[in-house]
MMTF fields as JSON, N, C-alpha, C and O atoms, coordinates in Angstrom:
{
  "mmtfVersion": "1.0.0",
  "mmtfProducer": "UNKNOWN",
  "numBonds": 331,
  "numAtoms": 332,
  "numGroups": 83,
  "numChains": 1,
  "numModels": 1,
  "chainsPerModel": [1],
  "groupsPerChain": [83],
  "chainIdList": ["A"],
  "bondAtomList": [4, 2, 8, 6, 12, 10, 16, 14, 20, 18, 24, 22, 28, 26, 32, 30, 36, 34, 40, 38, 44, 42, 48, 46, 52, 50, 56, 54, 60, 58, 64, 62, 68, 66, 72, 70, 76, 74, 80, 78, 84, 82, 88, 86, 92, 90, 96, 94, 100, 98, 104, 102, 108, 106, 112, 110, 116, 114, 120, 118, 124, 122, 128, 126, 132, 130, 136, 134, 140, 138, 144, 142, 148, 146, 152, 150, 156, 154, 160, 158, 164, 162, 168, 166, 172, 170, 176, 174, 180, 178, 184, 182, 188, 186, 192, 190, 196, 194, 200, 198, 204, 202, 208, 206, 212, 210, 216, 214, 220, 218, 224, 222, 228, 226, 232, 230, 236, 234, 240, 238, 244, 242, 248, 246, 252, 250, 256, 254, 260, 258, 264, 262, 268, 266, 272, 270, 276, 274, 280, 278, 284, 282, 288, 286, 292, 290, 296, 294, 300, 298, 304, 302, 308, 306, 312, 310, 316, 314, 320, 318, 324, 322, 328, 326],
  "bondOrderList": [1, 1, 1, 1, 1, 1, 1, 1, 1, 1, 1, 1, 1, 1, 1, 1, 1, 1, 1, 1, 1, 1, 1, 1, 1, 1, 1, 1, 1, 1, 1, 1, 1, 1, 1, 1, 1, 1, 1, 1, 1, 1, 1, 1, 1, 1, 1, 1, 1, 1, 1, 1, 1, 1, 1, 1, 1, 1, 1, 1, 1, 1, 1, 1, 1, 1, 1, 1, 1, 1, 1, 1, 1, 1, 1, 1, 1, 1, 1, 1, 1, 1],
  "groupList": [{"groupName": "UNK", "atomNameList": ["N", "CA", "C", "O"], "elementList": ["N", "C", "C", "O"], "formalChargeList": [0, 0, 0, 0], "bondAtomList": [1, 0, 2, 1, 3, 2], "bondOrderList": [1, 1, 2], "singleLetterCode": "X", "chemCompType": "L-PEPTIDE LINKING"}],
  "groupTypeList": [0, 0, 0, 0, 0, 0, 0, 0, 0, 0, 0, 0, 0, 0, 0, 0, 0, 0, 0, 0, 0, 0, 0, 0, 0, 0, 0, 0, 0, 0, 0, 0, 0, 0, 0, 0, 0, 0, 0, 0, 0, 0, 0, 0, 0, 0, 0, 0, 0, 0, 0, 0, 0, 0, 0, 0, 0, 0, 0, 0, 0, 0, 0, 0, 0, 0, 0, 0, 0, 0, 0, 0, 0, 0, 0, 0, 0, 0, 0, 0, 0, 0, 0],
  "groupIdList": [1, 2, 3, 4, 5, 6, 7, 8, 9, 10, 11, 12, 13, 14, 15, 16, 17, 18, 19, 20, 21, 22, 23, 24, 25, 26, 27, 28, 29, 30, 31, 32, 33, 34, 35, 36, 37, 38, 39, 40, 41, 42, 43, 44, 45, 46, 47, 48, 49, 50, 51, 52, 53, 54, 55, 56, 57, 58, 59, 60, 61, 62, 63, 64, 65, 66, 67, 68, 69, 70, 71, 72, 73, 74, 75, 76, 77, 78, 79, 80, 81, 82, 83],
  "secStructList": [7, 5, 6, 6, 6, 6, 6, 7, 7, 7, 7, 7, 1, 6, 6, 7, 7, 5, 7, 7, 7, 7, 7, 7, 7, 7, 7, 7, 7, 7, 4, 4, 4, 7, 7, 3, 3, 3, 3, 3, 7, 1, 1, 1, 7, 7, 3, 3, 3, 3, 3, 3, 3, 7, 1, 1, 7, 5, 6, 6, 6, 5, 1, 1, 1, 3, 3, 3, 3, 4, 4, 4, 6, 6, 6, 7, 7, 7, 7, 7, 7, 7, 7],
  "xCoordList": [-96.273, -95.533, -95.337, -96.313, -93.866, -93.581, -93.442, -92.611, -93.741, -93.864, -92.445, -92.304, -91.559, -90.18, -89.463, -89.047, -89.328, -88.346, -89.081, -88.603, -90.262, -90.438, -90.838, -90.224, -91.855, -92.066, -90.495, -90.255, -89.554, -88.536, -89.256, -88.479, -90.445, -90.791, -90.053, -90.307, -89.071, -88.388, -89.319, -89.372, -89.857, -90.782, -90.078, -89.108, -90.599, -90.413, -91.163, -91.831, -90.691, -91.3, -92.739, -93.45, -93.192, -94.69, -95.354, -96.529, -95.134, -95.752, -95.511, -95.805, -94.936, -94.918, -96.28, -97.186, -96.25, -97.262, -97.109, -96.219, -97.767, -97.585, -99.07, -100.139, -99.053, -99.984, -99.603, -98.453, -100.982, -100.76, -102.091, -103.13, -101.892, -102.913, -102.721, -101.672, -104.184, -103.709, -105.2, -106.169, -104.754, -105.617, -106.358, -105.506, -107.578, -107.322, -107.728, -108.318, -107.366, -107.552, -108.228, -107.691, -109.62, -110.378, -110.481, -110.82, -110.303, -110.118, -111.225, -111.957, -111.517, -112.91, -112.628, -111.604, -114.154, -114.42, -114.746, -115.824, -113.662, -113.46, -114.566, -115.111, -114.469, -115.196, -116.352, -116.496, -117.47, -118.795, -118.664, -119.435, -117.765, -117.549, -116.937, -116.665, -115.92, -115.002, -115.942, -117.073, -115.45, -115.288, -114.723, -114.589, -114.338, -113.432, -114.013, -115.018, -112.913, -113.726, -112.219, -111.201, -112.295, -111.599, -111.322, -112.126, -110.175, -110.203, -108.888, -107.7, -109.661, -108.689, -107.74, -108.064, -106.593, -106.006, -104.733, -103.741, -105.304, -104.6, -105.347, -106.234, -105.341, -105.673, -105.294, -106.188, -104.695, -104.631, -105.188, -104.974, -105.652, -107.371, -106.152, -106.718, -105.588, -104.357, -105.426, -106.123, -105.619, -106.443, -105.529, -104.489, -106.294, -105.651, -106.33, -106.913, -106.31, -107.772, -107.877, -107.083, -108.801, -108.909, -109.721, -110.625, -109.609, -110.428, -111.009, -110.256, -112.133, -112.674, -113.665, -114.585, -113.376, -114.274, -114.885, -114.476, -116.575, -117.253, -118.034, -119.202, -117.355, -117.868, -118.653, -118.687, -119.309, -119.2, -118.914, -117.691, -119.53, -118.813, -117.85, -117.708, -117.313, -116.658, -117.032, -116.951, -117.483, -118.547, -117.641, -116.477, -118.387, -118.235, -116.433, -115.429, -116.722, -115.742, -115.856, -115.983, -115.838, -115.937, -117.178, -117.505, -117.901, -118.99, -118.107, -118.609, -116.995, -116.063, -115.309, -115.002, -114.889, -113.826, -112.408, -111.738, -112.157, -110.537, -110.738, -111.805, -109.46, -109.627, -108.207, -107.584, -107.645, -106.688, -106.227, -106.801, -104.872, -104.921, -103.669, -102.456, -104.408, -103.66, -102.319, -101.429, -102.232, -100.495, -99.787, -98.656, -99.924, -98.981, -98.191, -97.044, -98.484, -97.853, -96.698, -95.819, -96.95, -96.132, -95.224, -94.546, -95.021, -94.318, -93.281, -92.346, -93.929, -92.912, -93.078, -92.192, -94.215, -93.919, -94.936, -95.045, -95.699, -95.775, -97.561, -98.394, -97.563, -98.784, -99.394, -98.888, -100.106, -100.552, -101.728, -102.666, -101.946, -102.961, -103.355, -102.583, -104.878, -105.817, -106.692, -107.781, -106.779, -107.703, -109.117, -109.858],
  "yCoordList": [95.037, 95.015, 96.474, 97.217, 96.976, 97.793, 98.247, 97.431, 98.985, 99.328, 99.937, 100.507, 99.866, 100.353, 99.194, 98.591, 98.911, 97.343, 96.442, 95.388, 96.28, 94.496, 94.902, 94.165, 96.057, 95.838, 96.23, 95.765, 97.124, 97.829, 98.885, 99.404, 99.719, 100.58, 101.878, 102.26, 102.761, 103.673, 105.378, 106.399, 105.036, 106.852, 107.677, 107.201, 108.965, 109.591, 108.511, 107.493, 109.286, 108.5, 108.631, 107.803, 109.766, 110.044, 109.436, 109.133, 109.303, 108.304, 106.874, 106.061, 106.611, 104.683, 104.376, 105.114, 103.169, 102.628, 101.212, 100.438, 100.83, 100.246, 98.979, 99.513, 97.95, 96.749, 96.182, 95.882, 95.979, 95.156, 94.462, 94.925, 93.109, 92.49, 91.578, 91.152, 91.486, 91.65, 90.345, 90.445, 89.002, 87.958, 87.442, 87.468, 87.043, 87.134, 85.581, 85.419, 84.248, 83.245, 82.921, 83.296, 82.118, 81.762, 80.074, 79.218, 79.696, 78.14, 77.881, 78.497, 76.66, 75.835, 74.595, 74.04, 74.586, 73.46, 72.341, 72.415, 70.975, 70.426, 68.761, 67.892, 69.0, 68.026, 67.45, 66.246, 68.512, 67.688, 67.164, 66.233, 67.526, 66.853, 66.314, 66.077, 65.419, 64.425, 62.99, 62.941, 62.106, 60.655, 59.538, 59.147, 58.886, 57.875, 56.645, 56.021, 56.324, 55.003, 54.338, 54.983, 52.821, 51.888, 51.143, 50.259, 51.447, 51.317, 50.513, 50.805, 49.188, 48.084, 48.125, 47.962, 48.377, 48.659, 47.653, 48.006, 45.89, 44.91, 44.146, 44.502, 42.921, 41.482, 41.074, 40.319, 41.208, 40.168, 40.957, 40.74, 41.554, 42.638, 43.933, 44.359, 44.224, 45.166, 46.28, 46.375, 47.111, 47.708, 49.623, 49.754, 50.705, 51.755, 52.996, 53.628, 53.297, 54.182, 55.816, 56.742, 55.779, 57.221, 57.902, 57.346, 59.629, 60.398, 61.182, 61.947, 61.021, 62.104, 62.856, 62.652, 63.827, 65.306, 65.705, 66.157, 65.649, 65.826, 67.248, 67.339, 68.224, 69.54, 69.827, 70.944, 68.812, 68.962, 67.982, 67.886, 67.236, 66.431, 67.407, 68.628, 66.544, 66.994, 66.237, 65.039, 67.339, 66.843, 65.814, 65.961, 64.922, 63.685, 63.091, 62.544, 63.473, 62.816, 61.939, 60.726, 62.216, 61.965, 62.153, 63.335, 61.345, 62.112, 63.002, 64.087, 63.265, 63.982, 64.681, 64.463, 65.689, 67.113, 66.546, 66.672, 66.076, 65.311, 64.346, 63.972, 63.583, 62.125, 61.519, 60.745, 62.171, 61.795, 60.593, 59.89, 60.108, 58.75, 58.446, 58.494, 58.106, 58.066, 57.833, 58.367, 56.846, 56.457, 56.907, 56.445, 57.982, 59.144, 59.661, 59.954, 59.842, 60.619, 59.177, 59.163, 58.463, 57.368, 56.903, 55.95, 57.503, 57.053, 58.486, 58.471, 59.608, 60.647, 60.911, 61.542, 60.43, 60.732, 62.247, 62.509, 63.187, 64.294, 63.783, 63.17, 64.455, 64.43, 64.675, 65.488, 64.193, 63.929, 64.606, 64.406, 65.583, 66.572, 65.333, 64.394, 65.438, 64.554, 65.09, 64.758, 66.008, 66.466, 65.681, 66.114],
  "zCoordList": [65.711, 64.48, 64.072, 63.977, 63.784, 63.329, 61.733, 61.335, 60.729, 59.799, 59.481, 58.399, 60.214, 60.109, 60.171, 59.182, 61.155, 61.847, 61.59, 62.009, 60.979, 61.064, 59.292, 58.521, 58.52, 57.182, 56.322, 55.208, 57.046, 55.918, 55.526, 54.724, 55.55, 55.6, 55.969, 57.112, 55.166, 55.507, 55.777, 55.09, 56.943, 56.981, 58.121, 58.712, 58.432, 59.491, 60.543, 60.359, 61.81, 62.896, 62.989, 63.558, 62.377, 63.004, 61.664, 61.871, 60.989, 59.706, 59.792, 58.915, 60.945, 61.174, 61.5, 61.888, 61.273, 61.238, 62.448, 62.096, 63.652, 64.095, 64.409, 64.705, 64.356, 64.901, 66.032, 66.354, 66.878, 68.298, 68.259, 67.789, 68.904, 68.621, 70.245, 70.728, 70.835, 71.803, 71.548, 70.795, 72.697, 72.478, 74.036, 74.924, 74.476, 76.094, 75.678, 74.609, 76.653, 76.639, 77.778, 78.82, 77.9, 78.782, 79.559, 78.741, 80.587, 80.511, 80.793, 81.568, 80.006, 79.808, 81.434, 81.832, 82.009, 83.043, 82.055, 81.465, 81.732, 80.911, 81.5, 80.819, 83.282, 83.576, 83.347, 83.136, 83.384, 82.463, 81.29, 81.057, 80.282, 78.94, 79.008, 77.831, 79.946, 80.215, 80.119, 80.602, 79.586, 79.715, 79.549, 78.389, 80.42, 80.324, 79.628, 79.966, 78.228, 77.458, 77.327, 77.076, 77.564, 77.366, 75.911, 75.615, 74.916, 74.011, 73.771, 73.911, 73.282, 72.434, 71.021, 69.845, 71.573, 70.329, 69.656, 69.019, 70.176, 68.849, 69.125, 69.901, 68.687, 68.334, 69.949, 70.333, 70.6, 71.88, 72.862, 74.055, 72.596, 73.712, 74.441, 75.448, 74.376, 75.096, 75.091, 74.081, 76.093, 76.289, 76.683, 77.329, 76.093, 77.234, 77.575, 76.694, 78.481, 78.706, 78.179, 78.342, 77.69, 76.818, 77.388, 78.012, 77.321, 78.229, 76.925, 76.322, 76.561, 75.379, 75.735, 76.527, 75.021, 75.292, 74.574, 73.504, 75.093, 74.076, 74.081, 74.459, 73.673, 73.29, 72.151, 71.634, 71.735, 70.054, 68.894, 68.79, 68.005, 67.064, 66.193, 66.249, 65.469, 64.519, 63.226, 62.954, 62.483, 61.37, 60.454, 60.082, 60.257, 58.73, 59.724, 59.267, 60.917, 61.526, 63.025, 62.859, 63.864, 65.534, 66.313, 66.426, 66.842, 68.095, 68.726, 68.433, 69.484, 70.264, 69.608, 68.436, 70.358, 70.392, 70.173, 69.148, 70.997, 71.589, 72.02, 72.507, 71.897, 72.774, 73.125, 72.397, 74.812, 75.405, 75.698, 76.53, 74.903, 75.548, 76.734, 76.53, 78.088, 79.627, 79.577, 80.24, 78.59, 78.66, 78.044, 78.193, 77.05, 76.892, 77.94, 77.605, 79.064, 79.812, 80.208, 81.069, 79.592, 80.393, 79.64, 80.025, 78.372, 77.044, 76.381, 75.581, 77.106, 76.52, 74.934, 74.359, 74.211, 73.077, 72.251, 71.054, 73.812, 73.307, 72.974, 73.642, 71.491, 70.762, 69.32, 68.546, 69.12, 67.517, 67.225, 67.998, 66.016, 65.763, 64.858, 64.662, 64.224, 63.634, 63.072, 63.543, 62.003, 60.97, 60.615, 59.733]
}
């Protein structure tokens, strides 16, 4: 971020002010916290299989982290955040 071009900040060049923020991302081995649970979701037993990950509860909420459900990928409809 520039203090010229991004604040409107009108200075000489050597009085700009510039920010960089620089982030490194690490990937987690998701398999030991993987498990597959079978979860009923109407009245006539329709069943669809969920993969949840348990890194962790989530307090006054979930035993689990996340909880993937398989047939998304089969429906196209993306995904839903859950506070």
């Amino acid at each position: 971020m520039d203090s010229h071009t991004i604040l409107g900040l009108n200075a000489d060049e050597a009085n700009r002010v510039t920010l960089r923020k620089v982030a490194t991302c690490a990937p987690i081995n998701t398999k030991p916290y993987a498990e597959l649970v079978n979860f009923t979701y109407d009245a006539a037993g329709d069943k669809d299989l969920y993969i949840q990950y348990n890194m962790g509860p989530i307090v006054d909420s979930t035993t689990y982290t996340y909880s993937y459900n398989e047939h998304t990928a089969l429906t196209n409809l993306g995904y839903n955040l859950v506070y």
